[in-house]
N, C-alpha and C positions, 0 to 999 in steps of 0.2 A: 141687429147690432146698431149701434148706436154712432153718431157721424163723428168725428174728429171735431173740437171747438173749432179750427178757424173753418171747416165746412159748416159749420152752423152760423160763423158769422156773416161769413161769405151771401149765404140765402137769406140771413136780414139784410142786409144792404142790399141784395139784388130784388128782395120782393117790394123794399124801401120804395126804390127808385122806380120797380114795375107797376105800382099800385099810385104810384105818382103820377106818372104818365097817364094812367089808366083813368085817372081823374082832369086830367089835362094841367093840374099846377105845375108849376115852374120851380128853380130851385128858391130865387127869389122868394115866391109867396110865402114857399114851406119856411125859409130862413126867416122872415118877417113875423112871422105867428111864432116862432120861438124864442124870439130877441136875439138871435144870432147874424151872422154876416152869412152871406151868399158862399162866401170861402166858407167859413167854417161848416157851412151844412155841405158842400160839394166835398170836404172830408170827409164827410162822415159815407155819402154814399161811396167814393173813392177806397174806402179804407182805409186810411190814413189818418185818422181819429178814433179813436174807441168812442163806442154810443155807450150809454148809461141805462139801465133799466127807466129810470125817471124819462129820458129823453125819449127813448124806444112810446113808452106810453103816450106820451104829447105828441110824438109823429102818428101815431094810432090816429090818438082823435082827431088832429088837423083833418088825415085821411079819412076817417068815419069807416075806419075795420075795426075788428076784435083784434088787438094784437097778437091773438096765437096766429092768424093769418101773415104777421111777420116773422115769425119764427117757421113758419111751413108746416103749423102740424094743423090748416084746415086750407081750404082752397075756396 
């Protein structure tokens, strides 16, 4: 069965910020390379901003995953 939307948002934002760390950037760099502020990207892993498909992709590549790796369907 299939997870409830905000479980599935929940796991983008958590795999967001886990794969962040895992690369050692900051929220800083990440917000730099999108043209965003440091706030606004700290919403978005917070939850407190909805990401956008577009945005989802662009934190992919910053990170250099496949973004099914942010959505959890590879590891």
């Amino acid at each position: 069965m299939s997870l409830p939307i905000d479980q599935k948002i929940f796991t983008i934002r958590s795999n967001i910020c886990e794969q962040r760390l895992a690369k050692n950037y900051s929220q800083e760099y990440i917000a730099l390379k999108l043209g965003i502020s440091q706030n606004a990207y700290c919403k978005i892993e917070m939850g407190a901003s909805m990401i956008s498909l577009e945005r989802s992709l662009l934190i992919a590549d910053i990170l250099e995953i496949d973004v099914a790796i942010l959505i959890g369907e590879q590891r």
